[in-house]
Structure formats: C-alpha cells, structure tokens
C-alpha positions as protocol buffer text, in pm:
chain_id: "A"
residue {
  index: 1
  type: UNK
  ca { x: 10533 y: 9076 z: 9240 }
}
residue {
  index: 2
  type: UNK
  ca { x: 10190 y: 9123 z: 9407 }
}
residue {
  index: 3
  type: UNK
  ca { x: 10222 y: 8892 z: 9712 }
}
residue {
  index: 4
  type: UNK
  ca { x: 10551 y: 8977 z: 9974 }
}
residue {
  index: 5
  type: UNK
  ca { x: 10575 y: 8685 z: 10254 }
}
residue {
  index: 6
  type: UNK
  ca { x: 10764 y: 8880 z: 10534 }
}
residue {
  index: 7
  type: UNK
  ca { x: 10955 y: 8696 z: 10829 }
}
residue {
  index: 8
  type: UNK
  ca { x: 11027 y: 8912 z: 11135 }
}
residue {
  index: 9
  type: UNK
  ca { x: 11001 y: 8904 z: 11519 }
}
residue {
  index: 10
  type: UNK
  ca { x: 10711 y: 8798 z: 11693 }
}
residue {
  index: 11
  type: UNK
  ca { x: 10863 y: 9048 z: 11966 }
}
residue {
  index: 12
  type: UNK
  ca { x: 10903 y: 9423 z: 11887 }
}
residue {
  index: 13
  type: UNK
  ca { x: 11334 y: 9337 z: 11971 }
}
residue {
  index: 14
  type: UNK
  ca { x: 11536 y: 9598 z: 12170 }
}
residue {
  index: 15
  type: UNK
  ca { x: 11572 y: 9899 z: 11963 }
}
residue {
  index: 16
  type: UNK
  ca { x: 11304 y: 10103 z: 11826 }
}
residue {
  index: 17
  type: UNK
  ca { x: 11423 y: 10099 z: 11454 }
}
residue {
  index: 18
  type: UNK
  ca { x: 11269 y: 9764 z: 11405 }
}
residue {
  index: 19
  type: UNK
  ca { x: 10937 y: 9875 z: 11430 }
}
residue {
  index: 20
  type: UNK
  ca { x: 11011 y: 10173 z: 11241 }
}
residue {
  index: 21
  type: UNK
  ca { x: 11143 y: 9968 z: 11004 }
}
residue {
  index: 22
  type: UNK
  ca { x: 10809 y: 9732 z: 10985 }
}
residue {
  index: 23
  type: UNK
  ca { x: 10625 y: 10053 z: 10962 }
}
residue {
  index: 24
  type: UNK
  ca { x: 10769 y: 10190 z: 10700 }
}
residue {
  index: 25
  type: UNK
  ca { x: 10819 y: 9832 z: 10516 }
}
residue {
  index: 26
  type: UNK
  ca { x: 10426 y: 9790 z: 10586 }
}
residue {
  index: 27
  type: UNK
  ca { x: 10354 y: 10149 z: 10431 }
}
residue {
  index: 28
  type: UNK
  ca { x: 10564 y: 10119 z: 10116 }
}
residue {
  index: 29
  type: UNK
  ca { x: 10394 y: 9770 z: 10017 }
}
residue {
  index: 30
  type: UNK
  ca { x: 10061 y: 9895 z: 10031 }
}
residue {
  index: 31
  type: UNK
  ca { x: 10204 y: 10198 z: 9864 }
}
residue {
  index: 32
  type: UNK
  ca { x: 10350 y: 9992 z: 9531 }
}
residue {
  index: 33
  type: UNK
  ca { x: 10033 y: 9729 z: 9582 }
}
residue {
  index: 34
  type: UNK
  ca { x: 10206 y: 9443 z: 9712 }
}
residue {
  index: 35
  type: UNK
  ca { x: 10022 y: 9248 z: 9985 }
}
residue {
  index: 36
  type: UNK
  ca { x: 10181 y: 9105 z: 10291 }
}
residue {
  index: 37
  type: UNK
  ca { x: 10177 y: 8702 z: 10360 }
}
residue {
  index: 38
  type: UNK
  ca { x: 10293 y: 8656 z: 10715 }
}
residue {
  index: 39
  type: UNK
  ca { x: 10320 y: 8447 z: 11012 }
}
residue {
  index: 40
  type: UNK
  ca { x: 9907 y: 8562 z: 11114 }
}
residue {
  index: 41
  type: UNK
  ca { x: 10002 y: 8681 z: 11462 }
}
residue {
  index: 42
  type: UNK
  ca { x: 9966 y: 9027 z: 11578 }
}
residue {
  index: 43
  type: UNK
  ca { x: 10217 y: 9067 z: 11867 }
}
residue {
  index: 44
  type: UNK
  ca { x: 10535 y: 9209 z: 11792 }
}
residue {
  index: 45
  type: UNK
  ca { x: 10666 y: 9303 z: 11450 }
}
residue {
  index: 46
  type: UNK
  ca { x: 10421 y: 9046 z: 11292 }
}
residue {
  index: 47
  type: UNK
  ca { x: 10131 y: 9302 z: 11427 }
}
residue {
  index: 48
  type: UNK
  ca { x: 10298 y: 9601 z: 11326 }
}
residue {
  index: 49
  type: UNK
  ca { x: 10381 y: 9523 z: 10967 }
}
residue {
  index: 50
  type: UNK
  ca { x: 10005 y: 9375 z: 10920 }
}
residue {
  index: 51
  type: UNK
  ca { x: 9826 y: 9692 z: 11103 }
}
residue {
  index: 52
  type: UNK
  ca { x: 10051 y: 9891 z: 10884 }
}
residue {
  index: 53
  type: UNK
  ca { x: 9984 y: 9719 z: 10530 }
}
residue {
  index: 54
  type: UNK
  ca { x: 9570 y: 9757 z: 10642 }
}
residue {
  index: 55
  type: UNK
  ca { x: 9598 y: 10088 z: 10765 }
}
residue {
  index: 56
  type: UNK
  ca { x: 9749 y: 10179 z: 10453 }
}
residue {
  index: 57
  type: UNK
  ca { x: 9505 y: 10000 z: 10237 }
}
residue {
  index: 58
  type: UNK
  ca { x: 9641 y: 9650 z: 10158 }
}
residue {
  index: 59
  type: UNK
  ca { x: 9578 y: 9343 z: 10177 }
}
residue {
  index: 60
  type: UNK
  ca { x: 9722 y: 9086 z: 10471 }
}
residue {
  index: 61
  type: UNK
  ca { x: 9704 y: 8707 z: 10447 }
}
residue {
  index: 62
  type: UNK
  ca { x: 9797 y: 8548 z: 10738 }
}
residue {
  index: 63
  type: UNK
  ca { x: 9908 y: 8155 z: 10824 }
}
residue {
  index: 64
  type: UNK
  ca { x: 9939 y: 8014 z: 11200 }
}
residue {
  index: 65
  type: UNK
  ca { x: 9981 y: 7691 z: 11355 }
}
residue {
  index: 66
  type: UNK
  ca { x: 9654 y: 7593 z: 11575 }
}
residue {
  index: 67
  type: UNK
  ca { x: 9919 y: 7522 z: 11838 }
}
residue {
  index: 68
  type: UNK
  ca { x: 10057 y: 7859 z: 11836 }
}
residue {
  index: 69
  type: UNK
  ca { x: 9738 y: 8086 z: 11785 }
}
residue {
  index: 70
  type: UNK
  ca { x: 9696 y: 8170 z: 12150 }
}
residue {
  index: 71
  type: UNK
  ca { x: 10102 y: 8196 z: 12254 }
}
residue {
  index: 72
  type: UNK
  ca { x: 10153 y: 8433 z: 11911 }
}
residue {
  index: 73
  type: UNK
  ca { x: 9759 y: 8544 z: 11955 }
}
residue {
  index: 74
  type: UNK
  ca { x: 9627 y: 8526 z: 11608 }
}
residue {
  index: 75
  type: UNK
  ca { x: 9582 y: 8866 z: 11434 }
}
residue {
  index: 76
  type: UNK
  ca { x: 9157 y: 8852 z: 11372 }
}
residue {
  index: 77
  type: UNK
  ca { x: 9134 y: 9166 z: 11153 }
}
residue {
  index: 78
  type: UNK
  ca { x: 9335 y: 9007 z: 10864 }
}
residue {
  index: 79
  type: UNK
  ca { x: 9215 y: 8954 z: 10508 }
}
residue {
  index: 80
  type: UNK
  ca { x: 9230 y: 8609 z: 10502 }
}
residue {
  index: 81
  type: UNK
  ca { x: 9389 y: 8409 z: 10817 }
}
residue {
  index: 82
  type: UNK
  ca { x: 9474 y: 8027 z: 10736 }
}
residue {
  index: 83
  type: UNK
  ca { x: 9474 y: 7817 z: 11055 }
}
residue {
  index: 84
  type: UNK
  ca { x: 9733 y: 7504 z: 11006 }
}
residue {
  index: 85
  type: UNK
  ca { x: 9808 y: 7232 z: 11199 }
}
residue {
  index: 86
  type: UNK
  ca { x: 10181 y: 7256 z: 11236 }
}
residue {
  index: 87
  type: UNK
  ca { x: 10492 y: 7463 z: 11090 }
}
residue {
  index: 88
  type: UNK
  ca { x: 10571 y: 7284 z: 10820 }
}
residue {
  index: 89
  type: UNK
  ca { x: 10229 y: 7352 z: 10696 }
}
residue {
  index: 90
  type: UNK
  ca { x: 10290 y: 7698 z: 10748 }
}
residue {
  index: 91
  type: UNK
  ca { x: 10595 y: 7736 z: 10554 }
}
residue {
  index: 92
  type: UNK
  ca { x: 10404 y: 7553 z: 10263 }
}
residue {
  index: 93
  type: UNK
  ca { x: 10159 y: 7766 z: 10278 }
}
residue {
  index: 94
  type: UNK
  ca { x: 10317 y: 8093 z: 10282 }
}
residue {
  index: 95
  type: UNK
  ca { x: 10504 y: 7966 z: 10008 }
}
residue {
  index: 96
  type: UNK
  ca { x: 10198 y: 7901 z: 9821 }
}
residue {
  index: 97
  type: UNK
  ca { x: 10076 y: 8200 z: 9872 }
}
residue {
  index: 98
  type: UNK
  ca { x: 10375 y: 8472 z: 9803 }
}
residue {
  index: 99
  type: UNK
  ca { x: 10552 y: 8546 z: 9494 }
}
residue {
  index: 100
  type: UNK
  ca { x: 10898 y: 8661 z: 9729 }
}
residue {
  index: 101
  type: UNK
  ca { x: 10983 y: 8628 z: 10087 }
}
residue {
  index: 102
  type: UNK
  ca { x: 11235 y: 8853 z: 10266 }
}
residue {
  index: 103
  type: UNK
  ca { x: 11312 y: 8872 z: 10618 }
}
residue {
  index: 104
  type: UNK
  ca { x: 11357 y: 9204 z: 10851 }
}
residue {
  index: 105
  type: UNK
  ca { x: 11478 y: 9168 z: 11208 }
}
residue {
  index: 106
  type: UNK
  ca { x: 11375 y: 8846 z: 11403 }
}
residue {
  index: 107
  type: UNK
  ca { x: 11517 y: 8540 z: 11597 }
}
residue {
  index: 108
  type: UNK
  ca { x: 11517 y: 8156 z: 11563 }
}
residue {
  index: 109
  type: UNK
  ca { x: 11154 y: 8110 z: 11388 }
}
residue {
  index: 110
  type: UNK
  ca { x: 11284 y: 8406 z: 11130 }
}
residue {
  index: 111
  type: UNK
  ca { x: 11607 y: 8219 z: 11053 }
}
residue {
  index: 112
  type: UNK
  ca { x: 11363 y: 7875 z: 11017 }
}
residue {
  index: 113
  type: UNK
  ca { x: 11159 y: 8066 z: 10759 }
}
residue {
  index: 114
  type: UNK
  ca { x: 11409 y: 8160 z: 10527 }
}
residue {
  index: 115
  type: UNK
  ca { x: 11635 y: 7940 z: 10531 }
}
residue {
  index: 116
  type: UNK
  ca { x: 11385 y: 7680 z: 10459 }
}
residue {
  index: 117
  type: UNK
  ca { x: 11274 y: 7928 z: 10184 }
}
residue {
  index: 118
  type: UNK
  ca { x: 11637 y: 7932 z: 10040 }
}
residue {
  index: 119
  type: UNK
  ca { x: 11644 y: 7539 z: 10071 }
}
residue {
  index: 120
  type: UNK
  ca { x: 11300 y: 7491 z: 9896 }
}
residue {
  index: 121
  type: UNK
  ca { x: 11420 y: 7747 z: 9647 }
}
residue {
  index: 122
  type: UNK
  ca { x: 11775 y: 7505 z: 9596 }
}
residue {
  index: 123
  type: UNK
  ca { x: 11600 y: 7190 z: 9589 }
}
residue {
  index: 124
  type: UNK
  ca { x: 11356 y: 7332 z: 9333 }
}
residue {
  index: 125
  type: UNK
  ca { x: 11036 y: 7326 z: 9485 }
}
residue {
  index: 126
  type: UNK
  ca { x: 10948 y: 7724 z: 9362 }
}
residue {
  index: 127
  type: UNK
  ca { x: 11162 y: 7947 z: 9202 }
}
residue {
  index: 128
  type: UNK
  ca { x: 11099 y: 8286 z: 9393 }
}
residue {
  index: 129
  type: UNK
  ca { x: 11346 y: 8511 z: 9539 }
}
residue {
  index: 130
  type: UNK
  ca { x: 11424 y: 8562 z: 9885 }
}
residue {
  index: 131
  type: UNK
  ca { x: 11607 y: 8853 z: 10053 }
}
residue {
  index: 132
  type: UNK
  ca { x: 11723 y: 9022 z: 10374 }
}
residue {
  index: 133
  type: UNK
  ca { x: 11659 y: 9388 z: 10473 }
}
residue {
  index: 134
  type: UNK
  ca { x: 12011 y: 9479 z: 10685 }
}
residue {
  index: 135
  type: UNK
  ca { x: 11839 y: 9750 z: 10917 }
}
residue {
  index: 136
  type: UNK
  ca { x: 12144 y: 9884 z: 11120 }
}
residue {
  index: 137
  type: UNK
  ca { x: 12373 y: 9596 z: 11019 }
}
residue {
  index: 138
  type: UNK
  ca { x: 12118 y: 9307 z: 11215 }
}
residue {
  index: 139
  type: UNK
  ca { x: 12233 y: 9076 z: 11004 }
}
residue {
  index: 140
  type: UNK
  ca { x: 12579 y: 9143 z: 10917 }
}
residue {
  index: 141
  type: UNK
  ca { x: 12718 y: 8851 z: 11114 }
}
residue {
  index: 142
  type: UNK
  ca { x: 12505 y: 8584 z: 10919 }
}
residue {
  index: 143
  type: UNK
  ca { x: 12583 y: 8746 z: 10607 }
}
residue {
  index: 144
  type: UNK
  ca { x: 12994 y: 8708 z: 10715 }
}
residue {
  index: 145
  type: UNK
  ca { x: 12892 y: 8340 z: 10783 }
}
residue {
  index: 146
  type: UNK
  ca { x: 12708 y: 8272 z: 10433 }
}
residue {
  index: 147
  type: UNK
  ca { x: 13024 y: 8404 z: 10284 }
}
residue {
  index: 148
  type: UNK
  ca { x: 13257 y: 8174 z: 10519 }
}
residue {
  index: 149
  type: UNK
  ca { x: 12990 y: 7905 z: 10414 }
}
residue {
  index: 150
  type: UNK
  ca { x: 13050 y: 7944 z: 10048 }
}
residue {
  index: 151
  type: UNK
  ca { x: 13421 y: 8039 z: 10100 }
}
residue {
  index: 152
  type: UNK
  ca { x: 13453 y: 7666 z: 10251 }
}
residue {
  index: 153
  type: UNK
  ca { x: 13299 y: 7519 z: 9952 }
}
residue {
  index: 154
  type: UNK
  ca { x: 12967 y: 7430 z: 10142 }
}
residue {
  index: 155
  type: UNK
  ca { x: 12776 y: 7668 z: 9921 }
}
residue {
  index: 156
  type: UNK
  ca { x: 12807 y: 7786 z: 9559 }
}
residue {
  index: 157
  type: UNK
  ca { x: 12876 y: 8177 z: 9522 }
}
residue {
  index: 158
  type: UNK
  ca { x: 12573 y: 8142 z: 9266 }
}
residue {
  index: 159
  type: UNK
  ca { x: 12372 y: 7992 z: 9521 }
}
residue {
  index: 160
  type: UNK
  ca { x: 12477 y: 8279 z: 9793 }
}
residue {
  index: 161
  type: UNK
  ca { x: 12425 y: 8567 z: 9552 }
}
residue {
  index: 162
  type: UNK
  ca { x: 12064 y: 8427 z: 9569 }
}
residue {
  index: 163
  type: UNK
  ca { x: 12018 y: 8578 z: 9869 }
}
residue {
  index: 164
  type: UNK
  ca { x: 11926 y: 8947 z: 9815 }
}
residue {
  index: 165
  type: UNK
  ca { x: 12091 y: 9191 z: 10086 }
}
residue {
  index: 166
  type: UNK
  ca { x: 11999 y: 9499 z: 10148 }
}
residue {
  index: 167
  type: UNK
  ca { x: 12023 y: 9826 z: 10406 }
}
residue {
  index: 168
  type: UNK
  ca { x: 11796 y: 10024 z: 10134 }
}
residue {
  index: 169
  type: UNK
  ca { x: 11428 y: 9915 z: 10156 }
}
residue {
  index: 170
  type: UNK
  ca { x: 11303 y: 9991 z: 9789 }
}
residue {
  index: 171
  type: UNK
  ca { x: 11655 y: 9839 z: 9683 }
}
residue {
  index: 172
  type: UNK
  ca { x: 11557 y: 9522 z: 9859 }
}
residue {
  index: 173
  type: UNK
  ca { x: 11191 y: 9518 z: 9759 }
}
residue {
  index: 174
  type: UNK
  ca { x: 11341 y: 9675 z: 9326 }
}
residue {
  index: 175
  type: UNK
  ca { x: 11574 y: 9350 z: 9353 }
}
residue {
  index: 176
  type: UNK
  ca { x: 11294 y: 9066 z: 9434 }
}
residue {
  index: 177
  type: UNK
  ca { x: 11060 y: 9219 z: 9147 }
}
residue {
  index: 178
  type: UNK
  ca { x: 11354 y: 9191 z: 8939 }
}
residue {
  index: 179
  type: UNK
  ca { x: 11428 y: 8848 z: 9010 }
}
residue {
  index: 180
  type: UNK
  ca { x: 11051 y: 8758 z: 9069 }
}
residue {
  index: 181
  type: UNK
  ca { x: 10951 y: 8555 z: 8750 }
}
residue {
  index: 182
  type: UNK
  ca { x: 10610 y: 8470 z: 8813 }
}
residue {
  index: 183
  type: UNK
  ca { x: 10703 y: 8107 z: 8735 }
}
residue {
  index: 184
  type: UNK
  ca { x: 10453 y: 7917 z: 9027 }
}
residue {
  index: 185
  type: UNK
  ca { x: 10693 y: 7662 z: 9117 }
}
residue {
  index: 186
  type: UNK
  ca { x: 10671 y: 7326 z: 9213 }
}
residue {
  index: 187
  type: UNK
  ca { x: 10550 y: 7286 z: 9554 }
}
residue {
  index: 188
  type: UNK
  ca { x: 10402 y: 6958 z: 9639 }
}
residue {
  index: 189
  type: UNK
  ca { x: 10412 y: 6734 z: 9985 }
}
C-alpha cells in the first residue's frame, strides 16, 4: 500500500483529539512511506493531515471540485493538486489514485466518501479496502447501525466485515495493507 486516500473534516470538530489524531495519522504515513490522497483543501483536518504528511517528508495528492476551491480554499503547497469539475469526479479520482481509503473524524461529505467507496468496492468497480479509525468512540453509533443494517438482512456480515474498524492507528493502517491486493480495479464512467 503506497497511496492512503483519507476522508476527514474540513473543520478541525470540537475536541482537540481530532487534530491530534490527523497529526499523528499524517506523521506515521510519511513514517511507513505511504502518501496521502485527500480532498485538496487545507482548512480543517484536510490541512492538518496534508501539512503533516509534507512536514514529515511525504508526498500529498490532492483532488477538489472547481466549485469548492475557494469555500474549502485549495491547499497550493501540495504535490500534485487535481482541479475537477464536480464530486463525483472527485471520488473517481481519489479512487484512481489510492490503493485504500479510511476515514477519521468528519461530517456529511466524510460519510459521502466512504460510503460511496464501500458501494464502488460492492458493485465491483476496485477492489481496495476501506476502513474507519474509532478515535474516542466517533463512530461507534454508525458502527451499531451497520450491524442493525446487516442484522436486518440489508447487508451481508461478509460485506460489513469489509469495513475495517479500528481505535488503534497502526491496527487500522496493518489491516488495509493486509487486505490491500494491489489488484487496480475496474473503475470506468
């Protein structure tokens, strides 16, 4: 796994943790030589994580919407940044570009990311692994309600167990090499 696509807030939320967590996130990819695909802005946790993976030596590709590179304010200092026309060319892209995708705290645009990630991945347009790093339980209520969702029969438990889950950040980033394949996928529009 060489390319990590990382879906988080494009504000820095209420609690300091979440940038902590982005910082340390940011550090330990450049640190095992993974680079960060992202949403290309740099307010919020989307400018800490990339300022972190740079500082630290990596490399940072981001992807924006033309429509949304003022209100997110594009991040300029990137390694490569890919201006789109809309979001559905920016999920295609990132997914083009990134070998796994997990997402740390965030809000409605997070959620949009991966679980369009998770569809792609079921409908079989790539085959790379997608997770969620559970800093002080953020996501423990979705989790409940993917369970509920497969418990209801809405969702095979092999397609939920898909979904890496993690409090422990090398667990979460050990898992998605694991399950990373290298296998390109299929992605065509």
């Amino acid at each position: 796994m060489q390319r990590l696509a990382v879906y988080c807030g494009s504000s820095m939320g209420n609690d300091p943790v979440y940038a902590e967590t982005a910082i340390r996130l940011g550090q330990m990819m450049a640190a095992r030589g993974i680079d960060l695909v992202y949403g290309g802005g740099k307010l919020g946790l989307m400018g800490v994580i990339a300022d972190t993976v740079l500082e630290s030596g990596g490399k940072v590709y981001g992807v924006i919407p033309e429509m949304l590179r003022s209100h997110e304010v594009a991040h300029t200092g990137l390694t490569e940044l890919h201006i789109v026309d809309n979001m559905h060319q920016r999920k295609a892209k990132m997914t083009e570009l990134t070998d796994a995708f997990v997402a740390i705290p965030g809000g409605i645009g997070t959620l949009d990311e991966l679980f369009e990630a998770w569809t792609w991945n079921a409908l079989g347009y790539h085959a790379k692994p997608f997770g969620l790093l559970n800093v002080d339980g953020y996501w423990n209520s979705l989790t409940d309600f993917l369970d509920n969702v497969a418990g209801q029969g809405f969702m095979s438990e092999a397609r939920r167990e898909q979904l890496v889950v993690s409090d422990d950040m090398d667990d979460v980033l050990d898992q998605l090499a694991d399950r990373y394949t290298g296998a390109e996928g299929t992605v065509t529009w």
